[in-house]
C-alpha positions as CSV (number, residue, x, y, z in Angstrom):
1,X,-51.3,83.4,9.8
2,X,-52.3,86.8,10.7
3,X,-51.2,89.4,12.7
4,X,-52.2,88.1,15.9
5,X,-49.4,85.7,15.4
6,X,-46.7,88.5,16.1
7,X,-45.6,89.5,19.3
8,X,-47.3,92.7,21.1
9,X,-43.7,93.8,21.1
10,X,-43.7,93.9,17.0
11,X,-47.2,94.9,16.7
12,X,-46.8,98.1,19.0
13,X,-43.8,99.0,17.1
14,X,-45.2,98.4,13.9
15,X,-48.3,100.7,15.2
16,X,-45.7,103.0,16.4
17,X,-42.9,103.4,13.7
18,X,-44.3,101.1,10.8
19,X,-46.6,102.7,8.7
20,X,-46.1,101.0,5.1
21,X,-43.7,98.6,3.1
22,X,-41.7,100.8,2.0
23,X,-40.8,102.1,5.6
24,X,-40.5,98.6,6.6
25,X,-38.0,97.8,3.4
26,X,-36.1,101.1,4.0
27,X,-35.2,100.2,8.1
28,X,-34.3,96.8,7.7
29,X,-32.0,97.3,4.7
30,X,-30.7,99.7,6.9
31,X,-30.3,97.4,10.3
32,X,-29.0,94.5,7.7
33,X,-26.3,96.8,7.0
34,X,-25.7,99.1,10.3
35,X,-22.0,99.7,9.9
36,X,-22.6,101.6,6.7
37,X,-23.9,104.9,6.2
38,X,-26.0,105.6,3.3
39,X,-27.3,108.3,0.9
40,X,-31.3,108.5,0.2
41,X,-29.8,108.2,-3.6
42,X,-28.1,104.6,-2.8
43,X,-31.0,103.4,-0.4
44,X,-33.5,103.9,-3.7
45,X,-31.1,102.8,-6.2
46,X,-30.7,99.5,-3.2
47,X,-35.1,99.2,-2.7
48,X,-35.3,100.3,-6.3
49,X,-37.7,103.2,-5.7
50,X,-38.2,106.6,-5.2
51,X,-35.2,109.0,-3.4
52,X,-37.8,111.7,-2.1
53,X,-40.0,108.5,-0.6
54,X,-37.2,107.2,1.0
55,X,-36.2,110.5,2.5
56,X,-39.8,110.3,4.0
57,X,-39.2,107.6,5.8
58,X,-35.5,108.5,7.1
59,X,-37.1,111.8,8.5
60,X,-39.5,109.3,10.7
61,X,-37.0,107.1,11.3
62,X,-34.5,110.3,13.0
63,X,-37.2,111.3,14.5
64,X,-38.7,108.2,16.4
65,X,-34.7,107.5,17.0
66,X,-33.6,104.9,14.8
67,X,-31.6,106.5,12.1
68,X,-28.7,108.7,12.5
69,X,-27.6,111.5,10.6
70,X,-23.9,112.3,9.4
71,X,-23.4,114.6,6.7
72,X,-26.0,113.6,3.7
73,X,-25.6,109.7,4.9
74,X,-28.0,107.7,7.1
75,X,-26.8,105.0,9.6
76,X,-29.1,102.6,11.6
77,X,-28.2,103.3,14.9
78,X,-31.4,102.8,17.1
79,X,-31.4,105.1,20.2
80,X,-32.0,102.7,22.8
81,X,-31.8,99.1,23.8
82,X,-35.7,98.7,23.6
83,X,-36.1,100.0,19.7
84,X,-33.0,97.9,19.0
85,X,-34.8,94.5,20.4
86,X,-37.9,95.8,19.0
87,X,-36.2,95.8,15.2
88,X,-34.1,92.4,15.8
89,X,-37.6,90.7,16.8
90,X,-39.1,92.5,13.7
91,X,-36.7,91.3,11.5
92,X,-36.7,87.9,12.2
93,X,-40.7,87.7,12.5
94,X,-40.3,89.2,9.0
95,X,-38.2,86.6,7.5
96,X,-40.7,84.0,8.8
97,X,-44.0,85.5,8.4
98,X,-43.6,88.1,5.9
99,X,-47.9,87.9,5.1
100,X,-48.2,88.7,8.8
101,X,-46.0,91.3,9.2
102,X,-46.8,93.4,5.6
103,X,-50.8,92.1,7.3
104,X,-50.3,93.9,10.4
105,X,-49.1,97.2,8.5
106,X,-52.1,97.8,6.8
107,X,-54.3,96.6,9.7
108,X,-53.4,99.0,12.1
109,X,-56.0,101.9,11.6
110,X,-54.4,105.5,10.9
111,X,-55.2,107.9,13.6
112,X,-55.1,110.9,11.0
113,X,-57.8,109.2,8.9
114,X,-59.7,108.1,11.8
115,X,-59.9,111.7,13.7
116,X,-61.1,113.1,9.9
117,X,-63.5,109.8,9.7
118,X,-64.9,110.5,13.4
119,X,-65.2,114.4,12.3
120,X,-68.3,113.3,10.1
121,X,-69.8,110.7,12.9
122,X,-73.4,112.2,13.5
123,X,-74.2,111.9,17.4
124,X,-77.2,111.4,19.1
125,X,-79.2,114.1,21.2
């Protein structure tokens, strides 16, 4: 199984949103548990990691308008009805094909790492 067999849906908002594990661990913990708000010091204790990498991926996830902010605590509350199918169908295709989903992170190409990569690209004439 690879990551052709997830929806273009989930794909695009892996590309889009995704960009490791981690990320992946920290939104769904927080859409399992959307009536709760959380501190980055309970969402590490919860993933049993790292408070300043989780507060990574909260910023993203404010910013791309899936996390709310009240006060010092973090609720999943997804800004529109699109991002909120988008993480249902995630979750789910997670719980069935974790090896495609945690495939199709580290498949999609980095455009940081490729605009340094094509930087050094010699070209002809």
């Amino acid at each position: 199984m690879g990551a052709s067999d997830l929806s273009d849906e989930v794909r695009q908002f892996l590309r889009e949103h995704i960009q490791t594990v981690g990320a992946l661990d920290t939104l769904l913990l927080l859409q399992r548990n959307s009536t709760r708000a959380w501190s980055l010091d309970d969402i590490a204790r919860e993933l049993r990691t790292s408070p300043l990498g989780v507060a990574g991926f909260i910023r993203e996830f404010i910013t791309n308008g899936l996390v709310e902010e009240e006060g010092a605590q973090y609720k999943y509350h997804p800004a529109n009805s699109k991002l909120e199918a988008a993480v249902h169908s995630l979750s789910r295709d997670y719980s069935i094909r974790p090896v495609a989903v945690v495939n199709a992170i580290y498949s999609t190409p980095d455009d940081k790492i490729q605009t340094f990569a094509d930087a050094f690209k010699f070209k002809k004439g």
